[in-house]
C-alpha positions as CSV (number, residue, x, y, z in Angstrom):
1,X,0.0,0.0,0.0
2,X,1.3,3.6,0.4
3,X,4.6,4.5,1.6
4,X,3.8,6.9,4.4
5,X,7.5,8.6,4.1
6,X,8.1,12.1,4.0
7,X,6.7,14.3,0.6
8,X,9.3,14.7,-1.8
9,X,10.2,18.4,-2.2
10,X,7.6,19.9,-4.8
11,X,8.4,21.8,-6.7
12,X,-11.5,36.3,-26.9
13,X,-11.2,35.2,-29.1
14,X,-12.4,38.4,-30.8
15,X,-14.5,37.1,-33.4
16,X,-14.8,39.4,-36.7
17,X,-18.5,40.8,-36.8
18,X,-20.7,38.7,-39.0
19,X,-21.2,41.0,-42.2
20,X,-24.5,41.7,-43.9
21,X,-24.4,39.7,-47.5
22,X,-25.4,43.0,-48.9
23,X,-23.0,45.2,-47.3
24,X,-22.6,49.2,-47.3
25,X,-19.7,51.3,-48.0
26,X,-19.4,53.8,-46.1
27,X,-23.1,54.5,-46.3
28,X,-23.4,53.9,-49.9
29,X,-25.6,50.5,-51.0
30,X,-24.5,48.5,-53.5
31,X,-28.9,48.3,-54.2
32,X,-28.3,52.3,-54.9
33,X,-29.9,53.7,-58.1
34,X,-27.8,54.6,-61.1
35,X,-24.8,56.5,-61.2
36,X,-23.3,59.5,-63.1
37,X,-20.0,59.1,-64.7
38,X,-18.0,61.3,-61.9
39,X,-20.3,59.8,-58.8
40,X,-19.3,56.4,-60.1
41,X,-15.6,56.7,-60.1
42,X,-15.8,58.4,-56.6
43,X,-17.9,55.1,-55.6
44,X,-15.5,52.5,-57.1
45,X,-12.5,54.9,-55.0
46,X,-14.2,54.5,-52.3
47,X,-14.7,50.5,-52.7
48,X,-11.5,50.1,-53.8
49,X,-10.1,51.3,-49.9
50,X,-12.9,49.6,-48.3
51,X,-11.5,46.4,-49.5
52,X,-7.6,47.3,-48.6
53,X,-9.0,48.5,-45.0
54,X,-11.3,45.5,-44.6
55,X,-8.3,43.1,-45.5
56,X,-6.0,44.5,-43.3
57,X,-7.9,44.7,-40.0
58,X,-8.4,42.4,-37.9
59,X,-11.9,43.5,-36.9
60,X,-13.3,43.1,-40.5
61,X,-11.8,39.6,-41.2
62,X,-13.7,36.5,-42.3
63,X,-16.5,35.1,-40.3
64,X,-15.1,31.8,-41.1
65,X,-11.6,32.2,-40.0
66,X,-11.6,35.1,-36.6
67,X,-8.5,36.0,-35.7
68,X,-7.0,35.3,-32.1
69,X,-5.7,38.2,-29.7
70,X,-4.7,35.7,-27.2
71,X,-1.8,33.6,-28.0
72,X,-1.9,30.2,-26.8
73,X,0.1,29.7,-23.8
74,X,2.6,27.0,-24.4
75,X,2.4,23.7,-23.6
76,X,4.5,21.1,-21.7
77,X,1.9,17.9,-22.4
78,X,2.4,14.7,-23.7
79,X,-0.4,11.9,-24.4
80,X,0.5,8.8,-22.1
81,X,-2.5,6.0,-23.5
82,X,0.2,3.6,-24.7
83,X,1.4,3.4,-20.7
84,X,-1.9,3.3,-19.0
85,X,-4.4,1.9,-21.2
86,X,-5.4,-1.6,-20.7
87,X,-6.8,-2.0,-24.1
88,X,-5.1,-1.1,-27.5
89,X,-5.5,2.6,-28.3
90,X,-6.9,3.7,-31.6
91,X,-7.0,6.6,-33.7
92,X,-10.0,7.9,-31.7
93,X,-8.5,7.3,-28.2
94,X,-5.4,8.6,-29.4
95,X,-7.3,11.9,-30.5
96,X,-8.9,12.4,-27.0
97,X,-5.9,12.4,-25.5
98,X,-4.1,14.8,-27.5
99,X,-7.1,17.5,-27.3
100,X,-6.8,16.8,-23.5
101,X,-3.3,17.5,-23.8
102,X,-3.2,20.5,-25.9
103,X,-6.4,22.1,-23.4
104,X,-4.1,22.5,-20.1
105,X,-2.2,25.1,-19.8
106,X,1.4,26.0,-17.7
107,X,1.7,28.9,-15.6
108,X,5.3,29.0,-14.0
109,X,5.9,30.5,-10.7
110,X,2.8,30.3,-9.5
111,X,1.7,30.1,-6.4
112,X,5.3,30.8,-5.9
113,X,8.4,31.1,-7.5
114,X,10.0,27.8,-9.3
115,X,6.2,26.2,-9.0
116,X,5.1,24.8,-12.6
117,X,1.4,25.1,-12.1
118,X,-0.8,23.2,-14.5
119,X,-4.1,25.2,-15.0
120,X,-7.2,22.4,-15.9
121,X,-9.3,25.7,-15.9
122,X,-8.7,26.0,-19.9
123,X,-10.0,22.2,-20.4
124,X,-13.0,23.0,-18.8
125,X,-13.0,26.0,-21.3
126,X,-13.0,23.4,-24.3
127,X,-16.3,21.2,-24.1
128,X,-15.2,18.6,-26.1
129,X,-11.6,18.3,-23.9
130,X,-13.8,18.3,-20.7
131,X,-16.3,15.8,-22.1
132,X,-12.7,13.4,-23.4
133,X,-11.9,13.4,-20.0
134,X,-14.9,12.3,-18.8
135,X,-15.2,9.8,-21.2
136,X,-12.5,8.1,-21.4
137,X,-12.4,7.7,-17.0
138,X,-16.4,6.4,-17.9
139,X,-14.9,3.8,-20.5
140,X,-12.4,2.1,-17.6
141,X,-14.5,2.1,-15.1
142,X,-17.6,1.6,-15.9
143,X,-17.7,-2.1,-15.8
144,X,-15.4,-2.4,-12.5
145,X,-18.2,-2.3,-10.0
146,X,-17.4,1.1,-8.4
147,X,-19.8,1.7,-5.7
148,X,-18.0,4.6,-4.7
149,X,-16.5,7.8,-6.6
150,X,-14.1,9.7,-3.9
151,X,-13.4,13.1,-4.9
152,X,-10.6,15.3,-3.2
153,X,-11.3,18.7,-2.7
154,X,-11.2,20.8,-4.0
155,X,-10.6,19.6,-8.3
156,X,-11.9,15.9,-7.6
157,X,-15.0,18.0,-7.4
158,X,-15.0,18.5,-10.7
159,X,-14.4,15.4,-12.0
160,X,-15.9,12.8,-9.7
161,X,-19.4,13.7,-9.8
162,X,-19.9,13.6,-13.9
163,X,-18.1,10.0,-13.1
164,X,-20.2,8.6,-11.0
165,X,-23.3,9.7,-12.4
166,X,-22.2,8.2,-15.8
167,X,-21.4,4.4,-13.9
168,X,-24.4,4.5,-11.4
169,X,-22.5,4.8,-8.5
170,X,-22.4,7.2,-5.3
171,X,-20.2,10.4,-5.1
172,X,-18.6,11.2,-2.1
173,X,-16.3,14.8,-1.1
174,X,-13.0,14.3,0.8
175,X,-12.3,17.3,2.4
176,X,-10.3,19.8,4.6
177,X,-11.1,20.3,8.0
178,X,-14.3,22.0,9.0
179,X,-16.2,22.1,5.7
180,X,-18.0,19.0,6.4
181,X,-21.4,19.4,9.0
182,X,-22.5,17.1,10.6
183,X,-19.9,13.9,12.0
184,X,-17.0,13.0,10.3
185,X,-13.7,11.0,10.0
186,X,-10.5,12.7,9.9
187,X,-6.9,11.5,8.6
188,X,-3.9,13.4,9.3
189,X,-0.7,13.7,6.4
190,X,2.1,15.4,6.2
191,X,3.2,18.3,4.2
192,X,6.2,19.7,2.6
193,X,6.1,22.0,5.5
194,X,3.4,20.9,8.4
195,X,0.6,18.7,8.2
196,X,-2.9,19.2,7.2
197,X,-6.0,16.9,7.7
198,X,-8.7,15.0,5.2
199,X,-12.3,15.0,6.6
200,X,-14.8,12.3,5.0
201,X,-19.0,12.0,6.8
202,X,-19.2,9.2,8.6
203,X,-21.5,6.7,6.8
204,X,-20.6,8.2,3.4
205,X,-18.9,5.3,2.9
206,X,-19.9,1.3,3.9
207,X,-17.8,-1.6,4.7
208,X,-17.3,-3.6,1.0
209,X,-17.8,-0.3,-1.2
210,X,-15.7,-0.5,-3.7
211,X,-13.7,3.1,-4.4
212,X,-12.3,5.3,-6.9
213,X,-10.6,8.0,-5.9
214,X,-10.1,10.8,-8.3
215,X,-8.3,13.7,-8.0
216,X,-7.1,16.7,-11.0
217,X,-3.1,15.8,-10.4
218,X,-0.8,13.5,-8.7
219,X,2.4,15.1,-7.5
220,X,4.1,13.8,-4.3
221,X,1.2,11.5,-3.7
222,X,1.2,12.5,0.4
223,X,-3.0,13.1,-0.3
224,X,-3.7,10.6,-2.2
225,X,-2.1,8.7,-0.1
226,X,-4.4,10.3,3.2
227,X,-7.7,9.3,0.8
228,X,-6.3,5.8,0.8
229,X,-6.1,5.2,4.7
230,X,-9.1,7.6,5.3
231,X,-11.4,5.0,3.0
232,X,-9.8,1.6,4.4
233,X,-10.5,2.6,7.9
234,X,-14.0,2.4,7.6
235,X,-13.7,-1.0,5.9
236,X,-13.3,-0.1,2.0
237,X,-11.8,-1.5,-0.7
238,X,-9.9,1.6,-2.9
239,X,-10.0,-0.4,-6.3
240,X,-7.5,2.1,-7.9
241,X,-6.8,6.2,-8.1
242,X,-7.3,8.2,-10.7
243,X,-6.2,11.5,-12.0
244,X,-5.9,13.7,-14.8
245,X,-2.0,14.3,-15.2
246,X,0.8,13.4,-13.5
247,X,4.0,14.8,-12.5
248,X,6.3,12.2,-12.5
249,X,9.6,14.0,-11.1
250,X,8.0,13.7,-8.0
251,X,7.2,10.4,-7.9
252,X,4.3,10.3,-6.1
253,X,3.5,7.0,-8.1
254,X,6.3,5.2,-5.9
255,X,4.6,6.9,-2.4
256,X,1.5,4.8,-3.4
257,X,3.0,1.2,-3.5
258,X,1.3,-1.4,-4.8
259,X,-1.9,1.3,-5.5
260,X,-2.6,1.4,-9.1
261,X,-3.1,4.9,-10.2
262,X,-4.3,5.7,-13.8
263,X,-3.4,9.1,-15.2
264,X,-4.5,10.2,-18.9
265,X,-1.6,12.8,-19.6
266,X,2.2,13.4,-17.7
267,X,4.2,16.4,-17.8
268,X,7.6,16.4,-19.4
């Protein structure tokens, strides 16, 4: 099971305006009457920088093809099926994951200096990323007879409860102290610096409920690890952990032993 040694050290669009089929130039409709010789060659002058001005801004460019005034931020992703997909991928699975990939962004030093933080906000920008995810945690475990989808606060919010709606089984929040009412049971882990505590409601969770606990990201593993004693106290069996990427420097994948863990994407 896990290793309960000490955490490793962690580390608008602006879309063009959609432009009448009949359009005017500068107040002049093409549907106007006819012209004199003079009026005529003022109306084709006028056209004729129309067109250069409409070409050359941004704001006037094709419907079809809007430009972007927000670069994409760059990315540090790479797709990971062929290591943790029990069946052979195809060209379909192999898509998913690279839009899953391509939707998270990087944000360096953040919270702090030297931290790589990896922002799932811009997948749940992109509907079809979001629903990938989803759908690809659905197609593993939804024959596995989960009883129980354990989400960590505060991202395995996100993610668990579209899960376990989708397999028919029970969602239940693990969280930090003094958000839960009622009685609970609490689990104690260590941090890089300190400790902090799990809370889960008592009952939530029955002896012989089988578990998946899901999470955003695995880094050290120290609370993943905290979800896993939380769950077998009360007599459950974790049937594996789940996340969306992985950070593998810090091995947290070693802290959980003989745990398997199933990520979809690891950074490089």
């Amino acid at each position: 099971m896990c290793n309960w040694g000490p955490p490793h050290s962690s580390q608008r669009r602006l879309g063009s305006p959609h432009l009448a089929q009949k359009q005017t130039v500068f107040g002049i409709s093409d549907a106007m009457p006819l012209l004199t010789p003079t009026s005529l060659f003022y109306f084709q002058t006028l056209s004729h920088f129309h067109f250069q001005f409409k070409s050359a801004s941004p704001l006037f460019s094709s419907p079809t093809r809007p430009p972007l005034i927000r670069s994409k931020p760059p990315r540090s992703f790479i797709s990971v099926a062929a290591k943790v997909m029990d069946s052979a991928a195809d060209d379909d699975r192999d898509h998913r994951l690279d839009r899953i990939a391509s939707s998270i962004r990087v944000i360096p030093d953040f919270p702090k200096p030297g931290v790589m933080f990896q922002d799932i906000t811009t997948l749940l920008l992109d509907p079809k990323a979001f629903r990938d995810t989803i759908d690809l945690f659905v197609d593993r475990y939804g024959d596995k007879g989960i009883t129980v989808v354990a989400g960590i606060e505060a991202r395995g919010f996100i993610f668990g409860p579209p899960i376990a709606l989708a397999i028919g089984a029970k969602f239940v929040p693990m969280r930090k102290p003094n958000k839960l009412p009622g009685k609970v049971i609490s689990e104690e882990y260590s941090l890089e610096y300190g400790t902090d505590i799990m809370e889960m409601h008592v009952g939530a969770v029955e002896p012989g409920d089988r578990v998946l606990v899901i999470d955003d990201l695995i880094a050290t593993g120290g609370t993943l690890c905290a979800a896993i004693r939380l769950l077998e106290r009360v007599g459950a069996e974790v049937v594996e952990c789940a996340c969306v990427i992985e950070l593998p420097e810090l091995k947290g994948r070693e802290k959980l032993g003989d745990m398997p863990l199933f990520v979809l994407v690891k950074s490089v």
